[in-house]
Structures are given as structure tokens and as C-alpha cells.
N, C-alpha and C positions, 0 to 999 in steps of 0.2 A: 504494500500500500504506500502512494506516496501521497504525501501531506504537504504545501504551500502555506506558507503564511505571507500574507501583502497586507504592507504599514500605507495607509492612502493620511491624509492631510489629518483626521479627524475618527477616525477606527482604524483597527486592525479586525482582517479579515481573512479564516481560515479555511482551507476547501480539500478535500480528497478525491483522489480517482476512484475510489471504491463508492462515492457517493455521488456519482457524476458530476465530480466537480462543484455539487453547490454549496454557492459559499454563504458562511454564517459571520456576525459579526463578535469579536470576543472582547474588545475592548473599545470604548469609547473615549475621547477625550480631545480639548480644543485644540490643541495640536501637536501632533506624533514626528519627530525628530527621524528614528530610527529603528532596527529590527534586528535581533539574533536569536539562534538557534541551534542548539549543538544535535550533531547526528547521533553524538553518542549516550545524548541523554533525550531522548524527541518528548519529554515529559513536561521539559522546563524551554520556558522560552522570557527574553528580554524584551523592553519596550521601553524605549527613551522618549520622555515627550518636555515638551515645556509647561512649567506651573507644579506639574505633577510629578516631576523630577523620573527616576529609574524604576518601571515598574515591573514584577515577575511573576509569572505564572508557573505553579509548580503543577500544575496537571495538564499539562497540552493546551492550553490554552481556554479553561474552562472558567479560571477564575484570577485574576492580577490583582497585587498587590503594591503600593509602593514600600522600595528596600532603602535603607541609607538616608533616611530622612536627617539625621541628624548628619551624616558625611558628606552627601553628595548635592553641589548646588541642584536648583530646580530644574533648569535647562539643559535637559542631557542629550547631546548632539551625535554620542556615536557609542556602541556596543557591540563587544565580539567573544565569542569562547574561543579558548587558546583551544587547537588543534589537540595538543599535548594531552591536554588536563583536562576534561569537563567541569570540572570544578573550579577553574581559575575562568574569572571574567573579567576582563576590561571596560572600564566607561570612560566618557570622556564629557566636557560639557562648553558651557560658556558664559564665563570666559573661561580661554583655556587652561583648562588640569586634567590630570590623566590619574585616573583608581583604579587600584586592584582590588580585586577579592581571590583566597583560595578555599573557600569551603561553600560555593556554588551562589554565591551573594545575600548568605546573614553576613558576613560582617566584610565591611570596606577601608582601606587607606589609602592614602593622596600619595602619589608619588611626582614628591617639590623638585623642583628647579628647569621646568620646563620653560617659562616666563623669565629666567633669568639668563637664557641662550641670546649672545649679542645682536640675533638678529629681531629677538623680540619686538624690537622698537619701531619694528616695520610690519609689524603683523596687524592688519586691520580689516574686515568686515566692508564692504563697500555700502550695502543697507543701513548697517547701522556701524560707521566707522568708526565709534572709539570704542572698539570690542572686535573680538574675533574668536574662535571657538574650535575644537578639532570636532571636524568633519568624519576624518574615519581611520579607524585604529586597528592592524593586520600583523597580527603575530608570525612570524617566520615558521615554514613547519619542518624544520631541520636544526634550527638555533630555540631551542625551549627560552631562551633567557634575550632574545633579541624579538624586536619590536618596533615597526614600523609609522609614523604619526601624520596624519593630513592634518594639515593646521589651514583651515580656511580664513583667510587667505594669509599667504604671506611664507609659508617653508613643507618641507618633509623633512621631518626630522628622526632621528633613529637612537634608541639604545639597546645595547648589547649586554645589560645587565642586569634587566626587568625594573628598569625605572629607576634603578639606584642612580644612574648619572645617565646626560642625553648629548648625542652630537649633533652641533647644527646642523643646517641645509649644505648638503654638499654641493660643490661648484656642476653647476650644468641640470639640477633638479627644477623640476617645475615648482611655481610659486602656490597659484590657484587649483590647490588637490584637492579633488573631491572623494576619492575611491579608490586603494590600491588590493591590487590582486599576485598572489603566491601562489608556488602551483607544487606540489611531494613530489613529483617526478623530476624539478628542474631547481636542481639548487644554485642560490643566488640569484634568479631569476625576481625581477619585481616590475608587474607592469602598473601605469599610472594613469587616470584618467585624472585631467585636468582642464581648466578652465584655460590656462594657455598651452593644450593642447596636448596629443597622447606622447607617453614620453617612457622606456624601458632601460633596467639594468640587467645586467651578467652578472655582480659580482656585489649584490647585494645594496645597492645603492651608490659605493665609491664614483664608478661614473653611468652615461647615460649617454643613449643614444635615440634617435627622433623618428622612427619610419611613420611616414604621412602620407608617401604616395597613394593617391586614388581617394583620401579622409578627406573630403572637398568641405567637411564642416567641422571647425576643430576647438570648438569649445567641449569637451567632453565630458559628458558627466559619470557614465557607469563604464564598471565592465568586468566580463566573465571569461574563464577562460576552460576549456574543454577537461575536464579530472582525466580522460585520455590522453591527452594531447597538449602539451604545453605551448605549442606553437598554433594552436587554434583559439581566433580570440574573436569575441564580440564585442563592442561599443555599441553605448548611446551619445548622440552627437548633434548640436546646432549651431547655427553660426555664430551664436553669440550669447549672454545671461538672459538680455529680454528672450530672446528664440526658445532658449531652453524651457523657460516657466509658462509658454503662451501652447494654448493646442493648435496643432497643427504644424509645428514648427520644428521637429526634433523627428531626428532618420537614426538608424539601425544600420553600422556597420561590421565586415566580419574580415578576418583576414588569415588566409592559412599559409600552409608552410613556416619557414623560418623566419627569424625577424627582417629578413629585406623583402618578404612578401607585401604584395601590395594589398591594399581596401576595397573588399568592394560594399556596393550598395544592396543591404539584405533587408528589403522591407515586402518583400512578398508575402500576402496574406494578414497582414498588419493593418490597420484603418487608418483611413488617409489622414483622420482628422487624431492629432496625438500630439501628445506633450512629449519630456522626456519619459524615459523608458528607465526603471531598475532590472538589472539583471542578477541572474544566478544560472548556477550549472550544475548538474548531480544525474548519474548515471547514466551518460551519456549525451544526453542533452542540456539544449538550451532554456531557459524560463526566463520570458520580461513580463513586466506589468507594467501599465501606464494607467494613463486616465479610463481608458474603454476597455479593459479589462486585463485578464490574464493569459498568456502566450507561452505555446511550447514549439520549440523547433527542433526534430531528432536529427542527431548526426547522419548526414545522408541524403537529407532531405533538402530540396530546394525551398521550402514553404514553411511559414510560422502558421499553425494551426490554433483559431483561440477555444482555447478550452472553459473562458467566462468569458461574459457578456455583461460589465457593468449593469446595474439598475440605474436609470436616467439620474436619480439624485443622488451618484455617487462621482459622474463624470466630469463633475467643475473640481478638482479634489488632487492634487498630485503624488502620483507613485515616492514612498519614503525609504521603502525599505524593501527584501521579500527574502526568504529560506525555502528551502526545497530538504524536504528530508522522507527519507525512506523508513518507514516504521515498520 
């Protein structure tokens, strides 16, 4: 059975194949940040919102709680389970600080001096510029103790010692990260989607390299990468911040082979009318959600098949977050 969870603006909602897909709403609230889910625990799920700070549901999604209320500010921007551990979770919020938990998130600590990296001083939020917040937090799945940091806007920053200490943004990283992605099969490997544009390393972030060819939109917000195939990658992509948050304005790109393979344009079967797109990936295939619903595209296939159909008063609403887990 596989299970989806899609974070939209204002719920989260969960759906299975073993129920044709139809989806139920499991949590409500004025606005959802972010989404996580461990495959190794499909019981517990995260849910970062603003106001209502980190919330967790320990039965699949039947019932959420807020955790950390005395640790973790209100606005929590990003949440992930270390590959390693199902019990260790990261949060992140805004402004920027990054928390651990190791005992599945009762109890959390701040892991300091992340705001005190010289390039802090440049790190600003363009909505609301005298703040800025991490976007999205990706544990390494080869380095248990290294850890990858989008700091919207302004670095990607890295430590290699589970937050005890952090190196700034290395020469040649993108500024505007939104989303990085890791792959067990390809170590060292980190790809980036960013607002200026998609951007890869080899060797763990030291340096970077740019393949664009055929990305004709390179503000990028998502991206997934094949659990097969490390050099099979999908983005979400528009030409620019307004484009991305407006419907209709955000395309679907894919790109195989190795890193000098080019992009192409994969919106077959996708609705013309669409915002950005969040993706995921899990046994074999692809999963994006957007505004009009939820998408699967199997390896192989030329075509994204959708497998939900928004309800009309869900599709003013933007894709936040989404997991794919096999239960």
C-alpha cells in the first residue's frame, strides 16, 4: 500500500492507492510551512506551520499534536527525518535556527551558531526582509553527522558534526535555496533547486557545477531524484518568484543521464492551469502535487497520470510539502 501525504496552504491531506486515492483531510490550520515522513516509521508524521509552531502525529496521521512548544519558535519552515535514525528529526524555523530531537520529537535542542556565520549579514527574506528563515534541511545519507541547510534567502550552509559547529556558503553555491536533494547510491552527490537557478555537487558541496541546458525556466523551486537512478532528476521550474506563486505559470522538468544531460520539458498529462509543483520519489517513481491535484509519473512512462482531482475549494491553495511512503 502506498500512502501520500500533500501539505496544500491551509490542510494537510492524506490519500492511498488501496482507497482509490481518496483523499481525507488530517490537519487543518492557517498556514502549513512544511511536511515529513519517515518510511521507517509510516506511523509518525511532521507538520511545520506558522502560529502553531511543529506539529506531530503519532498514528499516521489520524491525530496532530503541537511538540516543542516551549523550544521551538512558532514558525517552522522546514522538517526532515535523518535517513539514519527515525528517531532523530530536524526542524528548522524563522528566523533562522536549526533543532534537533533524538527520541522521535518529545524533547528538542537548538543547535547555536548558525546566525553567527559571517555571511549572516546578508541573509534576508525579500517579503519580509528583515528576517529570513531555513527553507529546507537534508541530512546526508552516508555522513550520519553531516547536514545540509537552505537558508532562504541568502546561503547553503553545511555541518559535518550534527550542528555542533556550521561552515558557511561555499564559493560557487547558490544563494536562493529552496530544496536540496541526496541520493544512497551517489555519495557526495547534492543537487539544488534554487531560486537562482539549479545548481549540483560531486563532493559534497566543496564545489558546484551548473547544467541548464534545455531549463528554459530557472527559478526552481522542487526537486526529486529517481531512488534508482541518481542521475534521473525532476524539477519544478518558472521564470521567476511572481511565476512560481501564480497558476498557471510553473512547468515540470526532467533530465537523464549524467550530469551534462540536458532538460527536457515533462508536462504531459499535467493541467495547463498550475502553480509550482512539490515533488517526491519512492519506488520507482515520480509524485508532484500542485494546486489541481496529485501526480504520478512511473519510470518508463512518457505521461504524469493524476491520480486526485483537487475539490474546486482547494485549488486557490499552494503545494507545501508531500511524502510518498510504502506501508
Amino acid at each position: 500500500m502506498v500512502t501520500a501525504f500533500v501539505a496544500l496552504d491551509e490542510r494537510v491531506l492524506q490519500a492511498r492507492d488501496d482507497e482509490g486515492w481518496e483523499p481525507s483531510v488530517t490537519l487543518q490550520a492557517d498556514r502549513i510551512e512544511c511536511l515529513a515522513a519517515s518510511p521507517d516509521r509510516t506511523d509518525r508524521v511532521f507538520v511545520g506551520t506558522v502560529e502553531r509552531g511543529l506539529q506531530r502525529s503519532p498514528d499516521g496521521g489520524e491525530y496532530f499534536q503541537r511538540v516543542a512548544t516551549d523550544t521551538i519558535d512558532d514558525r517552522v519552515t522546514a522538517v526532515t527525518v535523518s535517513p539514519h535514525n527515525p528517531d532523530t528529526i530536524w526542524a528548522g524555523t524563522e528566523p533562522s535556527r536549526v533543532y534537533r530531537s533524538t527520541d522521535g520529537g518529545d524533547s528538542w535542542a537548538h543547535r547555536p551558531g548558525l546566525t553567527d556565520l559571517p555571511s549572516a549579514a546578508e541573509w534576508s527574506f525579500p517579503p519580509r526582509p528583515d528576517t529570513h528563515h531555513v527553507r529546507w534541511i537534508e541530512p546526508d545519507p552516508h555522513e550520519p553527522e553531516r547536514l545540509y541547510v537552505a537558508i532562504e534567502a541568502g546561503a547553503l550552509v553545511r555541518t559535518d558534526d550534527g550542528g555542533r559547529t556550521w561552515q558557511d556558503r561555499p564559493d560557487g553555491a547558490r544563494l536562493d535555496n529552496h530544496m536540496i536533494a541526496t541520493h544512497s547510491d551517489a555519495p557526495g552527490r547534492v543537487s539544488v533547486a534554487a531560486g537562482d537557478g539549479f545548481a549540483e555537487s560531486a563532493d559534497g558541496g566543496d564545489t558546484w557545477r551548473y547544467p541548464q541546458v534545455g531549463l528554459d525556466h530557472r527559478y526552481v523551486w522542487s526537486v526529486a531524484v529517481d531512488p534508482a537512478d541518481p542521475n534521473r532528476i525532476v524539477v519544478s521550474a518558472a521564470a521567476g518568484a511572481r511565476q512560481a506563486h501564480r497558476i498557471g505559470e510553473s512547468f515540470i522538468y526532467r533530465r537523464d543521464g549524467d550530469g551534462d544531460g540536458e532538460w527536457r520539458l515533462d508536462m504531459m498529462g499535467l493541467s495547463e492551469d498550475r502553480t509550482r509543483a512539490v515533488l517526491a520519489s519512492n519506488g520507482g517513481h515520480f509524485y508532484a502535487a500542485n494546486d489541481r491535484g496529485l501526480y504520478r509519473r512511473r519510470i518508463g512512462k512518457a505521461h504524469w497520470d493524476q491520480l486526485v482531482d483537487w475539490p474546486e475549494e482547494w485549488t486557490q491553495s499552494l503545494a507545501r510539502g508531500i511524502a510518498i511512503l510504502d506501508v
